[in-house]
C-alpha positions as CSV (number, residue, x, y, z in Angstrom):
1,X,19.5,0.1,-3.3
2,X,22.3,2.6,-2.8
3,X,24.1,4.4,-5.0
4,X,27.0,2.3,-4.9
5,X,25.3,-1.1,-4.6
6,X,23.8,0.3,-7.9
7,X,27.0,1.4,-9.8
8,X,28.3,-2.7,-8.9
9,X,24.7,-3.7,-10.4
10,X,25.3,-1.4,-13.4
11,X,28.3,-3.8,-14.4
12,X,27.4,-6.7,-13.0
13,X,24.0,-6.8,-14.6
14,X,25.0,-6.7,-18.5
15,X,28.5,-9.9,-17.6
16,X,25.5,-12.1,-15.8
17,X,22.9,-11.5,-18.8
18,X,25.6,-12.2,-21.0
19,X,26.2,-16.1,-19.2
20,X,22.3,-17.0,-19.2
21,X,21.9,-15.7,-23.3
22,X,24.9,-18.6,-23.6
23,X,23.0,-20.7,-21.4
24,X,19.6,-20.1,-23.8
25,X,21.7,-20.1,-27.1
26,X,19.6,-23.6,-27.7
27,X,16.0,-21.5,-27.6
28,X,16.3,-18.4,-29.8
29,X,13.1,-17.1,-28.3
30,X,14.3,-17.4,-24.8
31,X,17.7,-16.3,-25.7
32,X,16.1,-13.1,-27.5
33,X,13.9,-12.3,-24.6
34,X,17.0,-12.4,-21.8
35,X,18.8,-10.1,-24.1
36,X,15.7,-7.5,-24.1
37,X,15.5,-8.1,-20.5
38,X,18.8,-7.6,-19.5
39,X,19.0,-4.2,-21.6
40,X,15.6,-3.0,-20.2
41,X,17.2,-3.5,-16.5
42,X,20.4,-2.1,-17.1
43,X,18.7,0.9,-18.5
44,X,16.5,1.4,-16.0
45,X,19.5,1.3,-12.9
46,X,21.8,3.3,-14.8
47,X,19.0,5.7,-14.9
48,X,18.1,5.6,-11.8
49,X,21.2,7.3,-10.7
50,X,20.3,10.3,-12.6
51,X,18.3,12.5,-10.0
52,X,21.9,11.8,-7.4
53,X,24.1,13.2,-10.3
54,X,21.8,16.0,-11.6
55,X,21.4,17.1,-7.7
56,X,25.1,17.5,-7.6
57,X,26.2,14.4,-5.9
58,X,29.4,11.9,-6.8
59,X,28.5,8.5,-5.6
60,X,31.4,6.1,-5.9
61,X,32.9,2.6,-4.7
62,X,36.4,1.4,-4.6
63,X,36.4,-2.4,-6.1
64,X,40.1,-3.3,-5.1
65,X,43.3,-1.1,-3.5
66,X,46.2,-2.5,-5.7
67,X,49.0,0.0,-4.0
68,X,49.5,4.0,-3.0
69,X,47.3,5.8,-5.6
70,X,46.3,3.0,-7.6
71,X,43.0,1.5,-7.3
72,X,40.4,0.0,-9.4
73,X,37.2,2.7,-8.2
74,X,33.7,3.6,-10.0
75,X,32.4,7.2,-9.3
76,X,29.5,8.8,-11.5
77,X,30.2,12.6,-12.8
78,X,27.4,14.2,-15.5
79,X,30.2,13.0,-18.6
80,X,29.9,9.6,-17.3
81,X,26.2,9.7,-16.6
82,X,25.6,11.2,-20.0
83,X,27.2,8.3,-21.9
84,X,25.9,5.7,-19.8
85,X,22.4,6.2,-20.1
86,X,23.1,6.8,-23.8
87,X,24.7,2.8,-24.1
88,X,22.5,1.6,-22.0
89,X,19.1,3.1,-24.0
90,X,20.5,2.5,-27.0
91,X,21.4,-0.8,-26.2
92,X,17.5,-1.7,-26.2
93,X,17.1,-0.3,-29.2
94,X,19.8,-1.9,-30.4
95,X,18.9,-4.9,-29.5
96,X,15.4,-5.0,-31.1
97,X,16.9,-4.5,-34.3
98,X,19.2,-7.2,-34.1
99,X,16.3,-9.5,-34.0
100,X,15.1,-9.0,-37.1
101,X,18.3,-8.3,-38.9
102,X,20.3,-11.6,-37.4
103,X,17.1,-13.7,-38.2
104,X,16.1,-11.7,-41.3
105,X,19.8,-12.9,-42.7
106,X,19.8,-16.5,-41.3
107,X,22.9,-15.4,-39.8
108,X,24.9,-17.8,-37.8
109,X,26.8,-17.8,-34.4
110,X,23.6,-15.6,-33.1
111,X,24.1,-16.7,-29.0
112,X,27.6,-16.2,-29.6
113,X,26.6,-12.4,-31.4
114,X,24.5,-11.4,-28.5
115,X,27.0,-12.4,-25.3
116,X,29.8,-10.3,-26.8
117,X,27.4,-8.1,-27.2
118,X,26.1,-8.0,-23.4
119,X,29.9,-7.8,-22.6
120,X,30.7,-5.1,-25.0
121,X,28.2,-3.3,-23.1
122,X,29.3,-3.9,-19.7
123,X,32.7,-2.5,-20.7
124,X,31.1,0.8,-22.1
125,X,29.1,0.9,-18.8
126,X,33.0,0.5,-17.3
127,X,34.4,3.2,-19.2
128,X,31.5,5.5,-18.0
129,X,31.7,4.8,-14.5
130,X,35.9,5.1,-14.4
131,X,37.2,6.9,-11.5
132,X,40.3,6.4,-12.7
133,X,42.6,6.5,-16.1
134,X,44.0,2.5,-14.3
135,X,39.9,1.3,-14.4
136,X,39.1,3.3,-17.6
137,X,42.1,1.5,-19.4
138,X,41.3,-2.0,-18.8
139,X,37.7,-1.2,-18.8
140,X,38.7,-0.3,-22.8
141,X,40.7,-3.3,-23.4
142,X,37.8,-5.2,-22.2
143,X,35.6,-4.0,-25.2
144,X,38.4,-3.7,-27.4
145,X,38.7,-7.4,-27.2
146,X,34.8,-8.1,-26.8
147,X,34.2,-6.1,-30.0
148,X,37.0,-8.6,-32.3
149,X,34.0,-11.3,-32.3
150,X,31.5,-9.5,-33.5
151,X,33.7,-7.8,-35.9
152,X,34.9,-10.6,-37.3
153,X,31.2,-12.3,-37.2
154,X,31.3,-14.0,-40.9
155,X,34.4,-15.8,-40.7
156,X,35.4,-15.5,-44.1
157,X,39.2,-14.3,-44.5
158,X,38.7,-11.1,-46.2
159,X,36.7,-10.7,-42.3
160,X,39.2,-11.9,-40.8
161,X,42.2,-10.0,-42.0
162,X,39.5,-6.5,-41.7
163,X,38.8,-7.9,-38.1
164,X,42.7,-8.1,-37.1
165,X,43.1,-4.2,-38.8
166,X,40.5,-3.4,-36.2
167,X,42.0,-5.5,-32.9
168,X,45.9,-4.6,-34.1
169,X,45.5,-0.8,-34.4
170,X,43.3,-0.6,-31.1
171,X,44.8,-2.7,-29.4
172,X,48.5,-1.3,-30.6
173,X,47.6,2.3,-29.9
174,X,46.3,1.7,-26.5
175,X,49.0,-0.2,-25.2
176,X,52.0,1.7,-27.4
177,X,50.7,4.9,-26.8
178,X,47.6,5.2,-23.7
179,X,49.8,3.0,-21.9
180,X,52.8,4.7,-21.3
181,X,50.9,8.0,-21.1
182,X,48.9,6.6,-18.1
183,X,52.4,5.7,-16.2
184,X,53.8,9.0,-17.2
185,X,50.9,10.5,-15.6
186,X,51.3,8.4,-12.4
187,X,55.0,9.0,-12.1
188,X,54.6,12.9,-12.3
189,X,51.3,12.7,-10.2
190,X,51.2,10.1,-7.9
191,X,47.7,9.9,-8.9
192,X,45.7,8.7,-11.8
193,X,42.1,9.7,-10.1
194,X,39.6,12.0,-12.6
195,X,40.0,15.4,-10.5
196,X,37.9,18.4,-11.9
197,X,40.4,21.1,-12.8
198,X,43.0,18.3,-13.6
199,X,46.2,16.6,-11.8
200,X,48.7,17.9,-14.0
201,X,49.2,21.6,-13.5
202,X,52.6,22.4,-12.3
203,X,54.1,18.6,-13.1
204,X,53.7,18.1,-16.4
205,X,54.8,21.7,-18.3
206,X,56.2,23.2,-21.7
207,X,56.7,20.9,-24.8
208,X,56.3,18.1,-22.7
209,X,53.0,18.9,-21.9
210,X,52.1,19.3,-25.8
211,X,53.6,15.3,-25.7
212,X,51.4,13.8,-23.6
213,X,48.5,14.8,-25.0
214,X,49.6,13.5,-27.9
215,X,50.3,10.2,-26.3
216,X,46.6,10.4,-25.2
217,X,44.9,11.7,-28.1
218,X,46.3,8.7,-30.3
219,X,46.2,6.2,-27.7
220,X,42.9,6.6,-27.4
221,X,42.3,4.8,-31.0
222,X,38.8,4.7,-30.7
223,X,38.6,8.5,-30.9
224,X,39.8,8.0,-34.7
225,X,41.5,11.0,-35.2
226,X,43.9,11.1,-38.0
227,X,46.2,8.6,-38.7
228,X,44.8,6.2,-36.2
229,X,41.6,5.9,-37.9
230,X,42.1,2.9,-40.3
231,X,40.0,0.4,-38.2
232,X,37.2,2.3,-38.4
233,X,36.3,1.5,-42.1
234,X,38.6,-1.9,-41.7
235,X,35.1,-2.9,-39.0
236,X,32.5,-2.5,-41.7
237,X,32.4,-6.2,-42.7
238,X,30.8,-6.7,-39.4
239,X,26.8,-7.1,-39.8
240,X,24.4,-3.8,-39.4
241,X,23.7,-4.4,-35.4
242,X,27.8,-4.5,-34.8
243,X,28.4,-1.1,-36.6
244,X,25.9,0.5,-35.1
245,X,27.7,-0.6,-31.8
246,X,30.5,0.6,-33.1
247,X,29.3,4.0,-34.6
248,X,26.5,4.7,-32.0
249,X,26.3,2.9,-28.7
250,X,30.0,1.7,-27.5
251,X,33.2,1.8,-29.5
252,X,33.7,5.6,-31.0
253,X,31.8,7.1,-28.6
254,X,34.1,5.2,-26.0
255,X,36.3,6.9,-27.4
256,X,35.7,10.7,-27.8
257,X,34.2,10.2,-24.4
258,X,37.6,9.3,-22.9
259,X,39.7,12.1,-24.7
260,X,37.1,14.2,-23.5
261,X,37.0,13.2,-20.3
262,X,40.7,13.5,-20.0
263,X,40.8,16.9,-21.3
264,X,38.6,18.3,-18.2
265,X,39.5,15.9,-15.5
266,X,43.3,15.0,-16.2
267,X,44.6,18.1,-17.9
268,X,42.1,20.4,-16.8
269,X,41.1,22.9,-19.1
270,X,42.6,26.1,-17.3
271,X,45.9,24.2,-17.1
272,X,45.5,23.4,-21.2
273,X,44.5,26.9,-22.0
274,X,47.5,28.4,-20.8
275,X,50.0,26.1,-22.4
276,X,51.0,26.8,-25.9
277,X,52.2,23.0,-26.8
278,X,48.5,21.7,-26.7
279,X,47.2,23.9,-29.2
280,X,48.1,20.9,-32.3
281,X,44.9,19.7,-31.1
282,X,42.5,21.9,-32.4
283,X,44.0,21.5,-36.1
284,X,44.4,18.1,-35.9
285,X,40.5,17.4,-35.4
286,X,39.7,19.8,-37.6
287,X,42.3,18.3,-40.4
288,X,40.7,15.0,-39.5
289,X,36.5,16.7,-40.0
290,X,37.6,18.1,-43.3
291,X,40.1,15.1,-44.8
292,X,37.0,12.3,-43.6
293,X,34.4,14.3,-45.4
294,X,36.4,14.9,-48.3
295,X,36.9,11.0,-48.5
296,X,33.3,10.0,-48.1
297,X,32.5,12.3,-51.0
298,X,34.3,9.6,-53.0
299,X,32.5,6.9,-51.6
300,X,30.4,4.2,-53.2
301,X,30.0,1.5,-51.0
302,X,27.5,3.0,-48.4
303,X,28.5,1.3,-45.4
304,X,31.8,2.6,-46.1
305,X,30.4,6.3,-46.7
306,X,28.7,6.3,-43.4
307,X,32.3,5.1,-41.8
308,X,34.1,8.2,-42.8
309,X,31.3,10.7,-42.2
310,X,31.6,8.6,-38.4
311,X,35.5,9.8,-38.4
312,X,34.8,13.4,-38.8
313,X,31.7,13.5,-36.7
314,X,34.3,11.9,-33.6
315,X,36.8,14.7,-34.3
316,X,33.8,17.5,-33.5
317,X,33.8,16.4,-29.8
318,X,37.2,16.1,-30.0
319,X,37.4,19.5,-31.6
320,X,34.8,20.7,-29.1
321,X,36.5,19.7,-26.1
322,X,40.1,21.4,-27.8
323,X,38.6,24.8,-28.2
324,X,38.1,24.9,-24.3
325,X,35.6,27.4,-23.9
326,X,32.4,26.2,-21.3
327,X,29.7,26.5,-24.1
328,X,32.1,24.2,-26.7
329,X,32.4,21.6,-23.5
330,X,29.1,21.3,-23.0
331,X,28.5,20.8,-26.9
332,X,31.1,18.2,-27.1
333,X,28.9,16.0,-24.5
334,X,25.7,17.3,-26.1
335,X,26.9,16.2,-29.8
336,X,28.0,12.7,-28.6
337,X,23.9,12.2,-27.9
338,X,23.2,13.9,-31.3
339,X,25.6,11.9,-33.4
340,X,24.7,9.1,-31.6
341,X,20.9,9.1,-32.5
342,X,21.4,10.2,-36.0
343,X,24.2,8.1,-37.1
344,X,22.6,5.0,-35.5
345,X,19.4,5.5,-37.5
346,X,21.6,5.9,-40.5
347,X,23.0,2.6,-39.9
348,X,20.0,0.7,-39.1
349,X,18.7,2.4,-42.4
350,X,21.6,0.5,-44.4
351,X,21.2,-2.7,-42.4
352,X,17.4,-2.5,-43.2
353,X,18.1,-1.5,-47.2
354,X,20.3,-4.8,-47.1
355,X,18.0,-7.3,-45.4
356,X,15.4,-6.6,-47.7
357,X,17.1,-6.0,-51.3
358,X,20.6,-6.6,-50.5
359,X,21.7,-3.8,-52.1
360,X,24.6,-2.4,-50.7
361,X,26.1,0.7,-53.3
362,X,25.1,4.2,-53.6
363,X,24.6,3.7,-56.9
364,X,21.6,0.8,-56.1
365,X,19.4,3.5,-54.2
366,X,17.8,5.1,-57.1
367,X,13.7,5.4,-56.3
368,X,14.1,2.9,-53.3
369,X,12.5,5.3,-51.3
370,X,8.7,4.5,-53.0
371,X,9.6,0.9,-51.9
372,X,10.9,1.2,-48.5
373,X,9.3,4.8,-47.1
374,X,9.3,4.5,-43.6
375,X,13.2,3.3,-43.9
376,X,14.2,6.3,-46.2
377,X,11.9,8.5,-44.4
378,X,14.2,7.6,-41.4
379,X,17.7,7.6,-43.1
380,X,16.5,11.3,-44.5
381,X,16.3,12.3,-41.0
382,X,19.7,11.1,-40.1
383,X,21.4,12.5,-43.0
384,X,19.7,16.1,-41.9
385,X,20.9,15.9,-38.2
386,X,24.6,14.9,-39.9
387,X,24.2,18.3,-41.7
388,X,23.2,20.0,-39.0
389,X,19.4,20.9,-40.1
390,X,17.1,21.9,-37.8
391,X,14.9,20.3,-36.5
392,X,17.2,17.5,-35.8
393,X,19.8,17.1,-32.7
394,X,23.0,17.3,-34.9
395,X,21.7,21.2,-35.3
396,X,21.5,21.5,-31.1
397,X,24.8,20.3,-30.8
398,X,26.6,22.5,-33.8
399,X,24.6,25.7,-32.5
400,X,26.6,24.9,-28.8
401,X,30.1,23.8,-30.7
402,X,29.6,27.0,-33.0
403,X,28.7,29.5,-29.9
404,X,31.6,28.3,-28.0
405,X,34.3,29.0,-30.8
406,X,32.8,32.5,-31.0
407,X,33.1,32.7,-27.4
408,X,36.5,32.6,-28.4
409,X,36.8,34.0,-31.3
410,X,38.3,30.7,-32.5
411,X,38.0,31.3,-36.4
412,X,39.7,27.7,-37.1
413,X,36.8,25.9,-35.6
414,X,34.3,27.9,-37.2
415,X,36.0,28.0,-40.5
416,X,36.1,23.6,-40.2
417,X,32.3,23.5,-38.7
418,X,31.1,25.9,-41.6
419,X,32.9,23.7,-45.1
420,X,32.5,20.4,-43.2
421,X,28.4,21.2,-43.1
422,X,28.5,21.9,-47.0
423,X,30.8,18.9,-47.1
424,X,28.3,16.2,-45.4
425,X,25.0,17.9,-47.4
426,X,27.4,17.2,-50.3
427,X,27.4,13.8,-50.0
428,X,24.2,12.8,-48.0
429,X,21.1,15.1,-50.0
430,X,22.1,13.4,-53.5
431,X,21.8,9.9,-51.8
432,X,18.3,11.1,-50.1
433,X,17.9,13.3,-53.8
434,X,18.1,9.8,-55.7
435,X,16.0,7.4,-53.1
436,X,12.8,10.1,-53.2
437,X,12.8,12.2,-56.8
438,X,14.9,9.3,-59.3
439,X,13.4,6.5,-61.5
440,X,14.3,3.3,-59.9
441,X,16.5,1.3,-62.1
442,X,14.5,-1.1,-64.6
443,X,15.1,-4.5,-64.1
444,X,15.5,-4.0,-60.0
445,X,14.0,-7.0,-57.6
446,X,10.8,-6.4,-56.4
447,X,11.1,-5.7,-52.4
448,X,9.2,-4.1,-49.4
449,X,10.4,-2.7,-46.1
450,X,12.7,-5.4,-44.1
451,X,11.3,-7.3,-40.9
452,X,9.3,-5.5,-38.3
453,X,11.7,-5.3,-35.9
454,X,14.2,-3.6,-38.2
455,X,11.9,-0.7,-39.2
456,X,10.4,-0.2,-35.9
457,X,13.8,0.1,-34.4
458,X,14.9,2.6,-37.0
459,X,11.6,4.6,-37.0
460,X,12.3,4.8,-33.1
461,X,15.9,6.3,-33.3
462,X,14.8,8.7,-36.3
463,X,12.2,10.1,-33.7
464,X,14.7,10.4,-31.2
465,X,17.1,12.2,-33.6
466,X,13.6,14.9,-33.8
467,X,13.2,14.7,-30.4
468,X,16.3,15.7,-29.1
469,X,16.2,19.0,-31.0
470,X,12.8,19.7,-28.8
471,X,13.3,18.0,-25.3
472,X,17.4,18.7,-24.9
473,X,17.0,20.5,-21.5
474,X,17.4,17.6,-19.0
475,X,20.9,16.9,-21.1
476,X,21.6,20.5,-20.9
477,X,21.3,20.4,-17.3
478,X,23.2,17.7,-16.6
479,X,26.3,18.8,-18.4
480,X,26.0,22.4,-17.7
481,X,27.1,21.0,-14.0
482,X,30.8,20.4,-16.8
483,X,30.9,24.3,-16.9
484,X,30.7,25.3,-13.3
485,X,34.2,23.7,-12.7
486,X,35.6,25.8,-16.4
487,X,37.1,28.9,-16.7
């Protein structure tokens, strides 16, 4: 199959799986078993356009010509690889786990659960593979509006109103904000195709300059910076499988991935360097790491806690990509893969903690790691690679993000990357403190670890979250192909 035949299959793949789970909804073990199949597949082709990316090739296909300039086109660069192979993995993972949570919590609607899910995923595969700002932004609303389902996946009306938070302020800042920025682009342009070095130097210039990446930065609402992050915690009445979507596989990483992407390929980072107006960025993702972590301190609901630490993890890449040095680049990509196995065992740790004791408060965790060891064991290695301890990936992707501000002598970013670690140890090591070395409360339900196909999914991601602190290199390689075309 060609490259291009298996871009097409990449998206194709995920929409078609998504019709035969509806078609199976009536047999839950057939219905399961297409969604595991359909996740192994896609993984496997988006994978196997690795070896053409990391050899230096660009393959690509144009889907439709709508007029001069504007097309809807697919192209794979390493950014785009990177987080499509990420989705797509994590996907199977993912998917595992859902199993045994959605039966676990005789939840309803499951068929309809699993096809937003396969479409969610084809839109994060779409995102990837955009050629374009045009096929990245409708690829976005696609799993903006996928996304409101599961979201809103009880029904109740406290859900429901949280649900329409999530869909209003996305769907709001994309179209108030991304939308315009995207035509402003065009009209200066007369282009809106992803160009290493950038399309804007010498059309866009001055204050105006400083404007439009505004326009992106917060129209991009899944990249939750400050004050555009309110959906976020708004989607934690969804069940475990949908946050971890949101936190790990999809939605916010959707979402750093496109300011990122937009920072190298639209702006260019030459073209940003040298232009005073852009320079708000850097303090307002480090405002936004320090303000999350300061309000997940005061956290009780865990779910909740794990929403706002996923706010100020977002605003490292964003961070990252704003200190625009080749080393910080690369660790914006590299900490999208670290956050993204840490936080998603974190999540599955919580989902798992609920399914078997339904407890849900920080407070609740008190000895619950003598009942449920292999879960805690797992959440204690997500909290670590939050921190940044070796040896867990979040410390990889901080040593690159750290090295790159140096490189600059950019004291703002390692002044935030410095008191945000102490921040997130200050609020994960007494929950992992109280689960292992406290007296469980007396009086507490008698429980065991949840379903097998909770913990083995967790215990999976928590191995990966080791393992990417040992085996990073192929990642390495593949976005050190970001720095050749940096200053």
């Amino acid at each position: 199959m060609s490259a291009a035949a298996t871009i097409i299959a990449s998206l194709l793949l995920p929409l078609g799986g998504a019709f035969l789970i509806a078609a199976a909804g009536r047999w839950p073990n057939l219905r399961e078993s297409v969604t595991l199949l359909t996740a192994v597949l896609l993984a496997l082709l988006v994978w196997s356009l690795t070896p053409d990316i990391m050899a230096g090739e660009r393959p690509g296909v144009t889907v439709a010509t709508l007029f001069a300039g504007l097309t809807i086109a697919f192209s794979v660069e390493p950014l785009g690889m990177l987080f499509a192979a990420l989705a797509s993995t994590l996907w199977i993972v993912n998917s595992v786990y859902s199993i045994g949570y959605m039966r676990g919590n005789n939840e309803k609607h499951q068929t309809r659960f699993y096809v937003c899910f396969a479409i969610a995923i084809a839109a994060a595969v779409g995102v990837a593979f955009a050629d374009n700002l045009l096929t990245l932004f409708l690829c976005y609303e696609v799993l903006t509006i996928s996304t409101y389902p599961l979201v809103s996946h009880k029904g109740d009306a406290a859900t429901v109103r949280s649900a329409r938070i999530y869909l209003g302020i996305l769907l709001g800042t994309s179209i108030g904000l991304l939308l315009p920025a995207i035509i402003w682009t065009y009209v200066a342009t007369g282009t809106l195709t992803f160009t290493p070095g950038g399309i804007l130097e010498g059309h866009v210039v001055g204050p105006a300059m400083g404007l439009l990446l505004g326009l992106y930065v917060f129209g991009v609402g899944k990249a939750a910076v400050m004050p555009v992050h309110r959906w976020l915690p708004a989607a934690m009445v969804a069940p475990t499988p949908v946050s971890a979507l949101l936190h790990a596989v999809a939605v916010v990483k959707a979402g750093v991935f496109t300011v990122t992407k937009i920072i190298i390929y639209v702006f260019g980072v030459d073209t940003l360097f040298a232009e005073p107006s852009g320079g708000w960025l850097l303090y307002a993702s480090a405002f936004t790491i320090i303000a999350a972590s300061i309000v997940a301190l005061r956290q009780q609901n865990l779910k909740r806690m794990l929403a706002y630490s996923t706010i100020g993890q977002l605003s490292y890449v964003i961070m990252a990509a704003a200190v625009l040095t080749p080393l910080s680049e690369v660790g914006a990509a590299v900490h999208i893969v670290a956050h993204a196995f840490g936080k998603i065992t974190l999540f599955f740790a919580a989902g798992a903690i609920y399914t078997a004791s339904k407890k849900t408060e920080l407070g609740q965790l008190r000895g619950i790691g003598a009942r449920m060891p292999w879960t805690m064991a797992a959440f204690t290695i997500g909290a670590l690679s939050m921190i940044g301890v070796p040896p867990t990936g979040g410390f990889v992707s901080k040593w690159f993000i750290l090295a790159g501000a140096f490189q600059s002598d950019n004291y703002i970013a390692i002044f935030t990357i410095i008191l945000s670690t102490a921040l997130n140890a200050a609020y994960f090591l007494p929950i992992v403190f109280a689960a292992w070395f406290s007296s469980e409360d007396s009086g507490a339900k008698a429980h065991g670890e949840a379903p097998l196909p909770i913990v083995l999914a967790l215990c999976t991601t928590a191995l990966a979250t080791l393992g990417f602190f040992f085996f990073n290199q192929p990642v390495l390689e593949l976005e050190s192909q970001l720095v050749e075309q940096l200053p």
